[in-house]
C-alpha positions in Angstrom: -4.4 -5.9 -23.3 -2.7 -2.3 -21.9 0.4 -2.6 -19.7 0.8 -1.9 -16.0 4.6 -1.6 -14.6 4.8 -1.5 -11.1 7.6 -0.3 -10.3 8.9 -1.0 -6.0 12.2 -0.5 -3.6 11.8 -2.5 -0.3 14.0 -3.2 2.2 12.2 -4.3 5.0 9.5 -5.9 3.2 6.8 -4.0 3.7 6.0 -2.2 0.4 7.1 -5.2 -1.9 4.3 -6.7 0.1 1.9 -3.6 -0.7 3.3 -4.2 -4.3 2.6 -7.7 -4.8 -1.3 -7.4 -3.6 -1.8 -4.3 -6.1 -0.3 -7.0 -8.7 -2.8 -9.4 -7.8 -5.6 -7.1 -8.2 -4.3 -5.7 -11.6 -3.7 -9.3 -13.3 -7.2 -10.1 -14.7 -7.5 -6.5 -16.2 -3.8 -5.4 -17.6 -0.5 -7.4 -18.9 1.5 -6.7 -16.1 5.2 -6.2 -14.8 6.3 -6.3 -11.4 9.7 -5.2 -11.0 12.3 -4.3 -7.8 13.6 -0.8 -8.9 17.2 -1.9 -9.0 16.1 -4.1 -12.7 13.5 -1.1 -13.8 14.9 0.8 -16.8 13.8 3.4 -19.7 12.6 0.7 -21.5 10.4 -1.0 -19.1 8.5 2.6 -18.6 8.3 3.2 -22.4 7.1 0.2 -23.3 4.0 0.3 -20.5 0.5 2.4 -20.4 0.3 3.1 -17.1 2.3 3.2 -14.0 2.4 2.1 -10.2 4.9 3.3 -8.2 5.8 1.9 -4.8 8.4 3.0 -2.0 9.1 2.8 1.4 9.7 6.6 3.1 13.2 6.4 4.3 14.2 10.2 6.5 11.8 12.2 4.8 12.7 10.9 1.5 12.0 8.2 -1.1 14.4 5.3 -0.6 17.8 5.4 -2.2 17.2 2.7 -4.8 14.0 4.0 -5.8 14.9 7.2 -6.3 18.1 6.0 -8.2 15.7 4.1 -10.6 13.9 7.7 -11.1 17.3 9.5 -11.7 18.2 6.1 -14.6 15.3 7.0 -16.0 14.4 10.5 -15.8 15.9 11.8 -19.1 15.8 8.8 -21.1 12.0 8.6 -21.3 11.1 12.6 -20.7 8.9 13.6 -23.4 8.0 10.3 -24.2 4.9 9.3 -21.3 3.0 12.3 -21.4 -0.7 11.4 -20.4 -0.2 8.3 -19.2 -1.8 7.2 -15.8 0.0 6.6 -12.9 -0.8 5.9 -8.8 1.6 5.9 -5.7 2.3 3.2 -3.1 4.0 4.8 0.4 5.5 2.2 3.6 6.1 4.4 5.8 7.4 4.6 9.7 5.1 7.7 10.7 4.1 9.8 7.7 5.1 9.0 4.2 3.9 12.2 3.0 7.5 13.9 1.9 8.2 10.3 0.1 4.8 10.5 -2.4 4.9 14.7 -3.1 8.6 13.1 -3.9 7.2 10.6 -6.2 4.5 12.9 -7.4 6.8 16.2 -8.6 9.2 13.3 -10.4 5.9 12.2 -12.4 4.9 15.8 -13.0 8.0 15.8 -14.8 7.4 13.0 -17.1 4.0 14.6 -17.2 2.4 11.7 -15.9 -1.6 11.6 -15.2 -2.0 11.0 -11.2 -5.6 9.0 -11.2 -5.6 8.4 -7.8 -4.7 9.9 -4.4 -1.2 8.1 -3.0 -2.2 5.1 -0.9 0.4 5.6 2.7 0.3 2.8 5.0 1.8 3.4 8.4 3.6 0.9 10.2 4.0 3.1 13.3 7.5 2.2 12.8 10.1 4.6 15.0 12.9 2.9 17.0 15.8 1.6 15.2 14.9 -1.9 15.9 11.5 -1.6 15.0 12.3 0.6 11.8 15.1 -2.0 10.5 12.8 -5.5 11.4 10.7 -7.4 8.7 7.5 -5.6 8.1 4.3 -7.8 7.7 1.6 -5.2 6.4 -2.3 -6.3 7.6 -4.6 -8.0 5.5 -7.2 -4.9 5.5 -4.4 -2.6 4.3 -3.0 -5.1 1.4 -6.6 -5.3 0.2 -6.6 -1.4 0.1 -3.3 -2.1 -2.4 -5.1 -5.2 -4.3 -8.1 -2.4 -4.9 -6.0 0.3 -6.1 -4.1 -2.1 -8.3 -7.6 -3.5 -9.9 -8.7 0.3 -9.9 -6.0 0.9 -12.1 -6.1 -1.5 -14.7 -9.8 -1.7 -14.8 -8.9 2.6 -16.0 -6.3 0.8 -18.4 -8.4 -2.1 -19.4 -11.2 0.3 -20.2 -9.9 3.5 -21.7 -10.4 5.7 -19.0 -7.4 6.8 -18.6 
């Protein structure tokens, strides 16, 4: 059975929740990991076949702990994925854009396969209140994450990518 890391940052809640539903759609097709990016290291990314990356959009940016998990790993394991598949998870308070071509130019580096487009949700999130409460993401948009998790072990599962 091929291995799927997912690999999430959340603060608020709102992409561990996106993460958890594209884990429950991968966990017929793929041997899978869920893991918050603070425990993720070059190990856990060389011993998997595909990827799924998930982080919430914090000023424009990736948030700090996710992109700390990228810097951990970056040399460790470059040179060592090329090919394999990977797919992008974005919470974000308006855009989420600047956080997945973030995501997207680190995995360009490990030469990483992108096999689908980045799945943003967008909690409409722009006061401080509003962007520092508990996030509850709707059922429509966690199926969207269950769908691209299934997508991408099914790929896995069946050699595609």
């Amino acid at each position: 059975m091929k291995r799927l890391l997912i690999v999430f940052h959340s603060r608020t809640g709102g992409t561990r929740q996106m993460a958890e539903a594209a884990a429950r759609g991968a966990a017929p097709e793929a041997e899978l990991r869920l893991l918050p990016a603070m425990e993720a290291g070059p190990e856990d990314l060389l011993s998997a076949d595909g990827y799924l990356f998930a982080a919430p959009e914090n000023l424009a940016a990736i948030s700090g702990p996710m992109k700390d998990f990228f810097d951990r790993c970056y040399y460790p394991v470059l040179e060592r994925l090329n090919g394999r598949p990977y797919a992008l998870l974005v919470c974000a308070g308006s855009d989420g854009t600047n956080a997945a071509r973030q995501m997207a130019r680190i995995a360009t580096g490990w030469r990483l396969r992108e096999v689908a487009a980045p799945l943003i949700l967008c909690t409409h999130a722009q006061t401080p209140g509003a962007i520092l409460a508990p996030k509850t993401i709707p059922p429509e948009d966690l199926r969207r994450c269950e769908e691209l998790g299934a997508a991408l072990a099914a790929g896995l599962a069946m050699g595609i990518f």
